[in-house]
PDB file of N, CA, C and O in Angstrom:
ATOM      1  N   UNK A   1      12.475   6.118  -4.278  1.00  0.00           N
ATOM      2  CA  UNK A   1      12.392   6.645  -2.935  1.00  0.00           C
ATOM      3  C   UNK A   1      13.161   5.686  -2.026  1.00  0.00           C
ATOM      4  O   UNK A   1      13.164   4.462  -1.901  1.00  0.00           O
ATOM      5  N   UNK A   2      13.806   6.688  -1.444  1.00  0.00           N
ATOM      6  CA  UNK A   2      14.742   5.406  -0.289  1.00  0.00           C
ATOM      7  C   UNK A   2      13.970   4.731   1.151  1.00  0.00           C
ATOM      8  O   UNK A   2      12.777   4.709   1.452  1.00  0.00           O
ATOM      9  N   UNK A   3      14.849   4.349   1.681  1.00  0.00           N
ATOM     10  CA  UNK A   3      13.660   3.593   2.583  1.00  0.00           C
ATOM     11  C   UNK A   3      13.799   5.102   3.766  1.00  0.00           C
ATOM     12  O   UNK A   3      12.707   5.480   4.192  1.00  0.00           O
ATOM     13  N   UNK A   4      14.523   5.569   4.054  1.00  0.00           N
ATOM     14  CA  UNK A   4      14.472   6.807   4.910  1.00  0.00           C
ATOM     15  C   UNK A   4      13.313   7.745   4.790  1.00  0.00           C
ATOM     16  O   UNK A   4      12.593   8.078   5.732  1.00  0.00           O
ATOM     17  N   UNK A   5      13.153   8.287   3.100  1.00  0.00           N
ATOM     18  CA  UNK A   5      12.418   9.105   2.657  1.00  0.00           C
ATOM     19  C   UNK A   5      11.244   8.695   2.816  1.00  0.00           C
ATOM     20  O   UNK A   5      10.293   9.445   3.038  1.00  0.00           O
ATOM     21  N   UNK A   6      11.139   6.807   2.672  1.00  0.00           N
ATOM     22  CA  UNK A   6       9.570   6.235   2.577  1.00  0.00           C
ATOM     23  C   UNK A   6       9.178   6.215   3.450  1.00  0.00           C
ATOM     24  O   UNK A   6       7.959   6.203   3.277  1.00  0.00           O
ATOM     25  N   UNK A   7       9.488   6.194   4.866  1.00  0.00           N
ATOM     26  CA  UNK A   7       9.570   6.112   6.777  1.00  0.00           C
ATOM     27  C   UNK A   7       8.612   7.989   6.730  1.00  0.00           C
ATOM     28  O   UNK A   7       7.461   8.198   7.111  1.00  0.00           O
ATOM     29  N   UNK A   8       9.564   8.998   6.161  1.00  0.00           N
ATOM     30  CA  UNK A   8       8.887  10.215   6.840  1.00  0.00           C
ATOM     31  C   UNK A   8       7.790  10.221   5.806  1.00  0.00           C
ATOM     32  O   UNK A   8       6.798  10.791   6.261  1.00  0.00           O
ATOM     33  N   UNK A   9       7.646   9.854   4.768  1.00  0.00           N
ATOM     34  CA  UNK A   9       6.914   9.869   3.963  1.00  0.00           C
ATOM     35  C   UNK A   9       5.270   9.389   4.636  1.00  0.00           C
ATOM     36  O   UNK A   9       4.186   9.897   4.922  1.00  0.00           O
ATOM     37  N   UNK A  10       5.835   8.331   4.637  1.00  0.00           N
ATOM     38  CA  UNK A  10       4.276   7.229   5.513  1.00  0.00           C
ATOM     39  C   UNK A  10       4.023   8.105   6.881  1.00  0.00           C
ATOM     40  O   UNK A  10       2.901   8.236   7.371  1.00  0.00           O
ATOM     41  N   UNK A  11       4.879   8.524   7.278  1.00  0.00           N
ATOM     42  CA  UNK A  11       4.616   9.540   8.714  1.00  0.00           C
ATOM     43  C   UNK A  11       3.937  10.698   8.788  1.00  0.00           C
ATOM     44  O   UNK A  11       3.225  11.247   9.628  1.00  0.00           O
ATOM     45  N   UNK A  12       4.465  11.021   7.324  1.00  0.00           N
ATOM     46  CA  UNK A  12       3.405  12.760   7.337  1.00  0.00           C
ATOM     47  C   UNK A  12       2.135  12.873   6.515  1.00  0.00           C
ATOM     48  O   UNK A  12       1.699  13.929   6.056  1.00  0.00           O
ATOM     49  N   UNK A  13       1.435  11.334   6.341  1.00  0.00           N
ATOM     50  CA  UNK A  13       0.359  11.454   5.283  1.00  0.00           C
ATOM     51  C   UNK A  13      -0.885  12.076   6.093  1.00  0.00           C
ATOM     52  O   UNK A  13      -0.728  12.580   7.205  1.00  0.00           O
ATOM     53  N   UNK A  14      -1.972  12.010   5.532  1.00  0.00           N
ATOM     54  CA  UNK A  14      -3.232  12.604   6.471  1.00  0.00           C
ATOM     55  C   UNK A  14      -3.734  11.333   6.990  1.00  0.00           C
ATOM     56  O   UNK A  14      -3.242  10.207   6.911  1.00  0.00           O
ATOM     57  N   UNK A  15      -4.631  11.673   7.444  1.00  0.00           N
ATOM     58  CA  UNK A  15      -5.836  10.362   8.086  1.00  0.00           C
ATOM     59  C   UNK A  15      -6.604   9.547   7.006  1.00  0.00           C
ATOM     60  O   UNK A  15      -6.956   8.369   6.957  1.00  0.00           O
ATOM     61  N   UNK A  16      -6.768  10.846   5.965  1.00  0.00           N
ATOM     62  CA  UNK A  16      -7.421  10.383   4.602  1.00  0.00           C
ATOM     63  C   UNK A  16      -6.944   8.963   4.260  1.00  0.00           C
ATOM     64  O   UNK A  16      -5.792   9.048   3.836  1.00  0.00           O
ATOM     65  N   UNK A  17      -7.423   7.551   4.278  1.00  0.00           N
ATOM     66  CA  UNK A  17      -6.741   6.802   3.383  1.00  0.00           C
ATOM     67  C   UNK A  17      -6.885   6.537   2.057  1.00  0.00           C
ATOM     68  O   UNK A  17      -7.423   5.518   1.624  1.00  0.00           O
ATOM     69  N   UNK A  18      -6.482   7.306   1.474  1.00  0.00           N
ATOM     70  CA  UNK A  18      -6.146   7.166  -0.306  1.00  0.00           C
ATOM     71  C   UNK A  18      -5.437   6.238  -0.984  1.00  0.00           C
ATOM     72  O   UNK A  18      -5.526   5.612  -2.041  1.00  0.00           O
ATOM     73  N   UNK A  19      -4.085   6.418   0.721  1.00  0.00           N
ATOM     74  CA  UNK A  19      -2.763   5.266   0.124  1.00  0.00           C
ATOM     75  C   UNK A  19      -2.595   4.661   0.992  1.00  0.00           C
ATOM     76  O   UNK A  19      -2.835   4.951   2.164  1.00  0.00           O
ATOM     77  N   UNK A  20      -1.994   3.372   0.413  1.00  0.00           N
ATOM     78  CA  UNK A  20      -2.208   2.300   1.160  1.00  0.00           C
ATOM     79  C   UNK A  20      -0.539   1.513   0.984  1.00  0.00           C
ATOM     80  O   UNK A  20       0.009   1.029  -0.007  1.00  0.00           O
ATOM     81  N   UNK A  21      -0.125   1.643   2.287  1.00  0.00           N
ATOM     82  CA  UNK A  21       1.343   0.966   1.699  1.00  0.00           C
ATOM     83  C   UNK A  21       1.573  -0.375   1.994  1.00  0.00           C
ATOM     84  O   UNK A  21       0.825  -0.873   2.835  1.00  0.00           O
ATOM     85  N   UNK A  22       2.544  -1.163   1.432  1.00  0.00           N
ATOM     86  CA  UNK A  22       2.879  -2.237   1.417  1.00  0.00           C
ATOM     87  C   UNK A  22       4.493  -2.585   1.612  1.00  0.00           C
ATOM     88  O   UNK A  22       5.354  -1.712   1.718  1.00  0.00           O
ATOM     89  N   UNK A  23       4.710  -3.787   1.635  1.00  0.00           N
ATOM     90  CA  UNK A  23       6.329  -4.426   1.789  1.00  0.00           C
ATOM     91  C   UNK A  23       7.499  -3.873   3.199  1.00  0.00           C
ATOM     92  O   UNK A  23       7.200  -2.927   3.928  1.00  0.00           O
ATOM     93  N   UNK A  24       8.124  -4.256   3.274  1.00  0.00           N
ATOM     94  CA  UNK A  24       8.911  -4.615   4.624  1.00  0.00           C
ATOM     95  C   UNK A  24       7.995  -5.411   5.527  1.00  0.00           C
ATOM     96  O   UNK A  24       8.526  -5.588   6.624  1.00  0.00           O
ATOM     97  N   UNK A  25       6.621  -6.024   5.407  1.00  0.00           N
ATOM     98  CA  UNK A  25       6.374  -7.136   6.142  1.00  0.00           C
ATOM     99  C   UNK A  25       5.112  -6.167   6.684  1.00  0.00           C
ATOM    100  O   UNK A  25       4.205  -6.753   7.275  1.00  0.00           O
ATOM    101  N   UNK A  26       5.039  -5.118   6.559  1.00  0.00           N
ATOM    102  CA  UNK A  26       3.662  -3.976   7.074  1.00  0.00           C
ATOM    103  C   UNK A  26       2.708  -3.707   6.079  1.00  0.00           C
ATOM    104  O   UNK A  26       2.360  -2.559   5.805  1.00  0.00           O
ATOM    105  N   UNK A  27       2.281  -4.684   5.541  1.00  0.00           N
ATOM    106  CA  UNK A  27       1.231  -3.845   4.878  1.00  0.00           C
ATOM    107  C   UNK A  27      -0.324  -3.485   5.766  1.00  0.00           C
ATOM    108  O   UNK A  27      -0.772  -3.908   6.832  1.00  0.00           O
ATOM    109  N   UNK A  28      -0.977  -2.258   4.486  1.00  0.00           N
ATOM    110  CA  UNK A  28      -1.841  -1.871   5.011  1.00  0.00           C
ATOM    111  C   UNK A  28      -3.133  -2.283   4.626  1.00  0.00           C
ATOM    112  O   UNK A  28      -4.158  -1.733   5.030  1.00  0.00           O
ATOM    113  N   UNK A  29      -3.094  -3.496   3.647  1.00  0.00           N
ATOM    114  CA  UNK A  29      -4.157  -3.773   2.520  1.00  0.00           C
ATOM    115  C   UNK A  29      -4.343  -5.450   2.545  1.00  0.00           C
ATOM    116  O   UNK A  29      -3.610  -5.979   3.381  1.00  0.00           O
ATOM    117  N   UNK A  30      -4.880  -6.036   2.062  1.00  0.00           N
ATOM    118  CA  UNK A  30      -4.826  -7.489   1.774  1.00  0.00           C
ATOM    119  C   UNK A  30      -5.589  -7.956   0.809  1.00  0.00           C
ATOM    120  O   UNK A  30      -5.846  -7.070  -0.006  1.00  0.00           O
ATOM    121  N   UNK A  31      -6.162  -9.197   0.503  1.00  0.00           N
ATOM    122  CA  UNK A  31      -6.358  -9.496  -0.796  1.00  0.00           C
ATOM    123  C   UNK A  31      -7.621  -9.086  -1.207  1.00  0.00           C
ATOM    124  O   UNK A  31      -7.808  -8.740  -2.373  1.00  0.00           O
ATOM    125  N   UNK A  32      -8.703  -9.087  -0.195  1.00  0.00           N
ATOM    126  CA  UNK A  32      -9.953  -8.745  -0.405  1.00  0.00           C
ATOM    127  C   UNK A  32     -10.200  -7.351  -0.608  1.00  0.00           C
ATOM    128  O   UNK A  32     -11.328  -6.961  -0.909  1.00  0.00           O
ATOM    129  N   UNK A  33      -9.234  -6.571  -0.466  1.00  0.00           N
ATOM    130  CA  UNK A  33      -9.237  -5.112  -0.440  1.00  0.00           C
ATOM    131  C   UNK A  33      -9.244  -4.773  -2.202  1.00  0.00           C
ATOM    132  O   UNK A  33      -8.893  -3.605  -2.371  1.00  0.00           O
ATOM    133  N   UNK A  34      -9.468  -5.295  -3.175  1.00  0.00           N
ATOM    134  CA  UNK A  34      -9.286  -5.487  -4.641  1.00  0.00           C
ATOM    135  C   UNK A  34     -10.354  -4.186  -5.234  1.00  0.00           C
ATOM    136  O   UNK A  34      -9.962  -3.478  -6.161  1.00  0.00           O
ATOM    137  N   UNK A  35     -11.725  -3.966  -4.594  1.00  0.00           N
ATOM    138  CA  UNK A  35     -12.429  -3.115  -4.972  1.00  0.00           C
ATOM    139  C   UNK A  35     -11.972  -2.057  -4.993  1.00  0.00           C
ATOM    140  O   UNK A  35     -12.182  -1.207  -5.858  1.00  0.00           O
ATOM    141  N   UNK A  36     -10.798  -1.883  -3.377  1.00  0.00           N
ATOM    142  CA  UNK A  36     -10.501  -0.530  -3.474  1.00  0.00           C
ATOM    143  C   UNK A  36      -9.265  -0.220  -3.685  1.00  0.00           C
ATOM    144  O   UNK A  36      -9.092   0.874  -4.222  1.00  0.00           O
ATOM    145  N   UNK A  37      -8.225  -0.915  -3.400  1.00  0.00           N
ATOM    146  CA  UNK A  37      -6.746  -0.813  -3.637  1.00  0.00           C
ATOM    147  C   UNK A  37      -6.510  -1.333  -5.563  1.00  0.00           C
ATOM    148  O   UNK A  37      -5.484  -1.027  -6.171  1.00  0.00           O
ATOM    149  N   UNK A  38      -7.620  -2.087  -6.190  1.00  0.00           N
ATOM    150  CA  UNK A  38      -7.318  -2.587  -7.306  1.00  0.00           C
ATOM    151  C   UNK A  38      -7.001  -3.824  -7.443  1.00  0.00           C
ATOM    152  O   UNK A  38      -7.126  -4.469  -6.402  1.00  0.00           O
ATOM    153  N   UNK A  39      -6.500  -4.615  -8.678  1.00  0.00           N
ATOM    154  CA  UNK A  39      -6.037  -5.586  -8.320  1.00  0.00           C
ATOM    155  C   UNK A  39      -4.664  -5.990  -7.640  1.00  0.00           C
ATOM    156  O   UNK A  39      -4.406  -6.540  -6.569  1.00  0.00           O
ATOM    157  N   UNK A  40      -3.727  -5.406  -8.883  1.00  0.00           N
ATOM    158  CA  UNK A  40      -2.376  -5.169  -8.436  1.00  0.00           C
ATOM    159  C   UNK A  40      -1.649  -5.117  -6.663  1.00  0.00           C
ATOM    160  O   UNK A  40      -0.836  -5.788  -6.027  1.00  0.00           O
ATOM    161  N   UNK A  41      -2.402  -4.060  -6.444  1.00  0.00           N
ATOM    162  CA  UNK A  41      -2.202  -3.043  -5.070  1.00  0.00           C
ATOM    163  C   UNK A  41      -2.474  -4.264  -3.927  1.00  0.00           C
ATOM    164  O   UNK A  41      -1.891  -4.586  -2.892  1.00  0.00           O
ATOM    165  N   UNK A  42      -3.995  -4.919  -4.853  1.00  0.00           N
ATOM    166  CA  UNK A  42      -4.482  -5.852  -3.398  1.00  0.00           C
ATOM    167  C   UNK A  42      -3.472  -7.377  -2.943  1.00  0.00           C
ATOM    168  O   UNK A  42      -3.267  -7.913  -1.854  1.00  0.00           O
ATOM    169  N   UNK A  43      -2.970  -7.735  -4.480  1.00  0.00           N
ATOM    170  CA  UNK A  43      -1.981  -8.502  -4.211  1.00  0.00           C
ATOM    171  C   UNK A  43      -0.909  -8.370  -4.103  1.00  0.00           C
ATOM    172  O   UNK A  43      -0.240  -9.403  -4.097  1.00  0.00           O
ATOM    173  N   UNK A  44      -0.265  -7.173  -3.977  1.00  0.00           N
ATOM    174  CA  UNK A  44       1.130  -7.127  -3.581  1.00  0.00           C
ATOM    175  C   UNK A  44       0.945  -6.826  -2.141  1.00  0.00           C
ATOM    176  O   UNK A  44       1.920  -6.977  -1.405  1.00  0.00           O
ATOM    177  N   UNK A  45      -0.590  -6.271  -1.463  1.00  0.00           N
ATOM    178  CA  UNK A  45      -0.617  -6.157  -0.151  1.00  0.00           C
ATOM    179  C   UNK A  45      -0.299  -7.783   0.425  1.00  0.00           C
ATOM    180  O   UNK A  45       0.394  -8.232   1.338  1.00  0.00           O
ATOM    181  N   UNK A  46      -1.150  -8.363  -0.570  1.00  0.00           N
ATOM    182  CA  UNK A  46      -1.141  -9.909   0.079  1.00  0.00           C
ATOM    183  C   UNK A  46       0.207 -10.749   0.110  1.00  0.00           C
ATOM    184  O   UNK A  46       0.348 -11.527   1.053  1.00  0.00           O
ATOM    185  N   UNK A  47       0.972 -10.676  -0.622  1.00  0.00           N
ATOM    186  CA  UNK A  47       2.029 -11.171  -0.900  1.00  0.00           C
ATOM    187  C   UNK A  47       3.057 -10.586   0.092  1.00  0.00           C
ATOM    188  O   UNK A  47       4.151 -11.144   0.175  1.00  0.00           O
ATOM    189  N   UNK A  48       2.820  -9.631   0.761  1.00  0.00           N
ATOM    190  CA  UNK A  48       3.469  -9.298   1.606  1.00  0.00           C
ATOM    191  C   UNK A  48       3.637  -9.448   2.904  1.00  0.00           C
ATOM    192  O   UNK A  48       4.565  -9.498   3.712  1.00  0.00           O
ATOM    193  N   UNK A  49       1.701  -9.545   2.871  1.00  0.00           N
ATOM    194  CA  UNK A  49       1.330 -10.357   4.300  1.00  0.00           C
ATOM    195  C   UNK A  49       1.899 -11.698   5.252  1.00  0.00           C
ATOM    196  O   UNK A  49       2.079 -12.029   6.424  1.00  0.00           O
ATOM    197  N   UNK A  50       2.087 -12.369   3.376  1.00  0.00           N
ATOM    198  CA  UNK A  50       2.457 -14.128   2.912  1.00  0.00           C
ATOM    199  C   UNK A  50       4.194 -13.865   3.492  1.00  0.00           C
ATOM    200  O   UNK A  50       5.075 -14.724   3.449  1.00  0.00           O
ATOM    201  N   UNK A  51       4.292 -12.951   3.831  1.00  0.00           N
ATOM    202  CA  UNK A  51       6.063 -12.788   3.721  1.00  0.00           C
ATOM    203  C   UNK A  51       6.758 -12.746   2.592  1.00  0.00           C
ATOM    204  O   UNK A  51       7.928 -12.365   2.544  1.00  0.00           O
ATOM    205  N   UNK A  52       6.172 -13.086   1.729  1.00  0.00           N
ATOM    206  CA  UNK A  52       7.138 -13.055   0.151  1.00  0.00           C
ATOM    207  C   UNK A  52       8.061 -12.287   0.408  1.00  0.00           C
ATOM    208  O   UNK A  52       8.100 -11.910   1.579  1.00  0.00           O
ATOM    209  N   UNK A  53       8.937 -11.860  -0.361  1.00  0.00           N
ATOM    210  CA  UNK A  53       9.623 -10.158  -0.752  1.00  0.00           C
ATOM    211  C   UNK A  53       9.345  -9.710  -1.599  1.00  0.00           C
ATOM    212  O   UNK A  53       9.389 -10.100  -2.766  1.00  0.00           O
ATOM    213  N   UNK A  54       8.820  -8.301  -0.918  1.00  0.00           N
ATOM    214  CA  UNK A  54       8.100  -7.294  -1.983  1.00  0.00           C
ATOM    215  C   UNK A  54       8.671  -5.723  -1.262  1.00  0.00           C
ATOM    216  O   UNK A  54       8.493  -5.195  -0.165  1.00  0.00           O
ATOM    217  N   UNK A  55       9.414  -5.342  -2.484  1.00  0.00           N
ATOM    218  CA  UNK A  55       9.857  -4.336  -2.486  1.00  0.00           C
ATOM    219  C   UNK A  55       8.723  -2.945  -1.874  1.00  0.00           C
ATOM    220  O   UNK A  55       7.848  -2.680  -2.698  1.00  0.00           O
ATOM    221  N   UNK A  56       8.681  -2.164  -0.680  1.00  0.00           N
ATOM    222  CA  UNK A  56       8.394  -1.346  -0.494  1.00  0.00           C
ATOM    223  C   UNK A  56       8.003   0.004  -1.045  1.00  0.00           C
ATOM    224  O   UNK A  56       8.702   0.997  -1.243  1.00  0.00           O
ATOM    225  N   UNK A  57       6.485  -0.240  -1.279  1.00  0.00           N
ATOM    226  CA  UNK A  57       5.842   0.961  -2.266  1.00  0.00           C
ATOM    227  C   UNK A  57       4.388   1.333  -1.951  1.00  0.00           C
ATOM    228  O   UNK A  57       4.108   1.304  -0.753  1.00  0.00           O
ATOM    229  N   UNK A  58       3.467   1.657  -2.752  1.00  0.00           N
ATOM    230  CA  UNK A  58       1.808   2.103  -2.509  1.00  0.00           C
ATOM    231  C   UNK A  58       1.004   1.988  -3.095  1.00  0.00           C
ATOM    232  O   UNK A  58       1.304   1.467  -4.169  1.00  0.00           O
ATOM    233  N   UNK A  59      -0.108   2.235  -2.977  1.00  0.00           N
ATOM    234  CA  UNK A  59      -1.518   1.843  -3.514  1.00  0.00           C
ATOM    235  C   UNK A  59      -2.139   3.022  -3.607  1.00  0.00           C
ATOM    236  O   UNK A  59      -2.443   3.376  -2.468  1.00  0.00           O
ATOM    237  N   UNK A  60      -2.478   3.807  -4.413  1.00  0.00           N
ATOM    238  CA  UNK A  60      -3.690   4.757  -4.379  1.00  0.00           C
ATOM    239  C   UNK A  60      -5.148   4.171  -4.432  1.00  0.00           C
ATOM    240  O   UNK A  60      -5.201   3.144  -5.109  1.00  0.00           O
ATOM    241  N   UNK A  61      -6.128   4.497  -3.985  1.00  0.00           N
ATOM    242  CA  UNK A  61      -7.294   4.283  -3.968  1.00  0.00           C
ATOM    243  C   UNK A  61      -7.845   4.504  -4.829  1.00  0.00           C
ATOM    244  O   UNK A  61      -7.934   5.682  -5.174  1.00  0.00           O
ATOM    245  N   UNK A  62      -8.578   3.311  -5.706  1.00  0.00           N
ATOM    246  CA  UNK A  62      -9.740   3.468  -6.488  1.00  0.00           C
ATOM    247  C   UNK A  62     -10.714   4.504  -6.702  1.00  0.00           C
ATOM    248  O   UNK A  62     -11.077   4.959  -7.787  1.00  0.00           O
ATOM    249  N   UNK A  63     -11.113   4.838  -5.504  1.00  0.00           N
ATOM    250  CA  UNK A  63     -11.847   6.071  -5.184  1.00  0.00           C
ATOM    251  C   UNK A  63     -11.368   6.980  -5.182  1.00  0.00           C
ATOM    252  O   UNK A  63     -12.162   7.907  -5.021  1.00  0.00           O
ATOM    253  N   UNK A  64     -10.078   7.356  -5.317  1.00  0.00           N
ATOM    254  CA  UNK A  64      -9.075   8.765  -5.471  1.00  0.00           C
ATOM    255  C   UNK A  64      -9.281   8.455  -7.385  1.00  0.00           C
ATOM    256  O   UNK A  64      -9.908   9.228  -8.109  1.00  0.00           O
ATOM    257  N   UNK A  65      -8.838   7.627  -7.703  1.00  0.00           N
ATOM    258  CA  UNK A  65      -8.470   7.768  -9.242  1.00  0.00           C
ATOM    259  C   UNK A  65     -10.171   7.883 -10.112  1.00  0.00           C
ATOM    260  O   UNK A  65     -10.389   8.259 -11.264  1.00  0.00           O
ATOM    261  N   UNK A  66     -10.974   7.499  -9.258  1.00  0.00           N
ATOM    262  CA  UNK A  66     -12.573   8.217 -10.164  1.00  0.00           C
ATOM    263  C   UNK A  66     -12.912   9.522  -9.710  1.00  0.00           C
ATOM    264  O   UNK A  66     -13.701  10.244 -10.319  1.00  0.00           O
ATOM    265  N   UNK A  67     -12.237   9.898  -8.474  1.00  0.00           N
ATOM    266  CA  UNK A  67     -13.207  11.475  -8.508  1.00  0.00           C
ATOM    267  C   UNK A  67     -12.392  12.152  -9.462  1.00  0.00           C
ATOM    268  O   UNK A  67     -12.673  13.299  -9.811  1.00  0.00           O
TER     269      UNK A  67
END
């Protein structure tokens, strides 16, 4: 997904938060968020927070992937 597509993308989601995005320096998650973003999800939120570079992508919710 390009970064254009990922812009309207993040724009037209619902209120629902299921997903949780990360990288270009915005994330929506951080490290403690692990219960629900996972592990993965919660540290690439964090690492992003940290400024690292982290390529621009998402998190589905824990709670989306058990119902």
């Amino acid at each position: 997904m390009d970064d254009r597509n990922f812009a309207v993308w993040q724009e037209s989601r619902t209120t629902a938060e299921w997903v949780y995005t990360f990288g270009d320096g915005k994330p929506e998650g951080q490290a403690g968020m692990k219960n629900l973003l996972g592990g993965k999800g919660a540290n690439l939120a964090e690492m992003s927070n940290l400024g690292l570079p982290v390529p621009p992508g998402f998190s589905i919710t824990t709670e989306i992937c058990t119902s």
